[in-house]
N, C-alpha and C positions, 0 to 999 in steps of 0.2 A: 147536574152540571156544577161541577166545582169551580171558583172563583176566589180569591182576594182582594180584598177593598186594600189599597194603601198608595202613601205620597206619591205624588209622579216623579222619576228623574228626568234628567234632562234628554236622557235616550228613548223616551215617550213619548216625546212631543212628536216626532215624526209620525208614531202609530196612532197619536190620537187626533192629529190635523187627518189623518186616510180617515177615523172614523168620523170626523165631524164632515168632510166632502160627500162621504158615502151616505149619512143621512139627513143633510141639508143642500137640495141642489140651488142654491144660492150659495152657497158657499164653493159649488163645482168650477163656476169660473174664475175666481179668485184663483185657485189650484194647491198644493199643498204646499206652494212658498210663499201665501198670500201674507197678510197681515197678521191674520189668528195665529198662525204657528211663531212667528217672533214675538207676538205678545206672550204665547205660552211659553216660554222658550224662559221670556223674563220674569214671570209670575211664579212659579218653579223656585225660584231663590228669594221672592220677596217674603217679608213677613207678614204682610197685611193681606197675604194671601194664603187658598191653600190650592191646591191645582191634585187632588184626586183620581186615582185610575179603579177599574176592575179589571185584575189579569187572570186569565183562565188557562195555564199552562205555556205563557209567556206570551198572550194575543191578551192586546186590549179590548177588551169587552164591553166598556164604560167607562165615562170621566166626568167631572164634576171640576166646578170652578168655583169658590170663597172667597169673593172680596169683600175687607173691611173699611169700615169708612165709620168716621166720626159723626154721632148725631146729639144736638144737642136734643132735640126734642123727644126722644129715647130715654136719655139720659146715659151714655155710653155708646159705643162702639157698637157697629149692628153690619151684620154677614147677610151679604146679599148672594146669592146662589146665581148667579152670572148664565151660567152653562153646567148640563145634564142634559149629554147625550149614552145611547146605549143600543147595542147591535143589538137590530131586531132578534135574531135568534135566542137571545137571554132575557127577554125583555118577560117569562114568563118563569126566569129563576129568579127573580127577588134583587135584580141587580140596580135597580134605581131605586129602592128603599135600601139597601146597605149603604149605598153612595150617600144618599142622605140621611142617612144615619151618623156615617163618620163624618160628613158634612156638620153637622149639629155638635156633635162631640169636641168636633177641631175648634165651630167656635166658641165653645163653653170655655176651653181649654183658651183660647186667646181672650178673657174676659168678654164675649158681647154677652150684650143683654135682648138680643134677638135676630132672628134668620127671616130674611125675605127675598121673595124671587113672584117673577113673572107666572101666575098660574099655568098650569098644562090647559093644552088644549083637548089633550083626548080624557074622557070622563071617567075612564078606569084611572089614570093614570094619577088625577085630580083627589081622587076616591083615597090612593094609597099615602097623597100627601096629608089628606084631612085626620089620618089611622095616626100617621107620626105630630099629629096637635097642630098644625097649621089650620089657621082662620083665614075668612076672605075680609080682606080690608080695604076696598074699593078697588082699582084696577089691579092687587099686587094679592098676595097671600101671607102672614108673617105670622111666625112661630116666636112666643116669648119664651125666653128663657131663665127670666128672674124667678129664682127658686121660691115653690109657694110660701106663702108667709113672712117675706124680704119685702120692704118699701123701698121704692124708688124713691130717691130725692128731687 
C-alpha cells in the first residue's frame, strides 16, 4: 500500500476529524464539528506546531499532532506528540512509524531537544515506538534528541 507522510492543509482537517470519530468513539459524540476539528483547523498554521497527515491516493490514512512547548528542565523546546491516529486497514503498512518518523524530523528541524507523548496502549504498537529510541519515563515515553556527544547546559 502506497502512502505519503506530509504537512496537513487546511482541506484535511475535515478528512482527519472523519478519522479521529471513526477511531475514537468518545470522540463520536462530539461529531466532526466538535472542538478537535477547530483546534486542527488552527494548528495547521501555527508554528509551534506540526499537524501531520498519511495520504494514500488522496484518503487520509493517518495524522499525527506536534506540539511545542518550552521547558526549562530540558533545557529547550520539547515536542510532544498530542495525537497519532491511523485507519486500521494500514496500521500493518508502516503508517505510524513514518508519521513518527516525520514527527521526530519536524521537531529536530524546529530545534527541540526531545519528543514525548502518551505511551500506546497496544504492545505492538509500543514495541515500534521503542525501535525509533523512545524510553519509558514514568507515566510518558520521550525520545532525546540532543545529538550524541552535545552537553546540554
Amino acid at each position: 500500500m502506497e502512502y505519503q507522510v506530509r504537512d496537513a492543509r487546511i482541506t484535511d482537517v475535515g478528512r482527519i476529524s472523519a478519522l479521529l470519530v471513526a477511531a475514537d468513539a468518545t470522540l463520536a459524540s462530539a461529531g466532526p464539528s466538535g472542538g478537535a476539528t477547530d483546534l486542527l483547523r488552527q494548528l495547521v498554521y501555527l508554528p509551534n506546531a506540526a499537524v501531520l497527515v498519511a495520504d494514500a491516493r488522496r484518503a487520509i490514512v493517518g495524522a499525527a499532532v506536534l506540539a511545542l512547548r518550552p521547558s526549562v528542565r530540558a533545557g529547550g523546546m520539547v515536542g510532544t506528540v498530542d495525537l497519532l491516529v491511523v485507519d486500521p486497514a494500514y496500521t500493518a503498512a508502516g503508517v505510524s512509524a513514518s508519521l513518527l518518523g516525520e514527527a521526530l524530523r519536524s521537531a529536530r528541524n524546529k530545534g527541540c531537544v526531545a519528543v514525548e507523548a502518551e505511551p500506546p496502549a497496544d504492545p505492538a504498537e509500543r514495541q515500534r515506538w521503542i525501535e525509533l529510541g523512545f524510553t519509558e519515563r514514568g507515566p510518558r515515553v520521550l525520545r532525546d534528541l540532543t545529538p550524541v556527544g552535545a552537553a546540554r547546559e
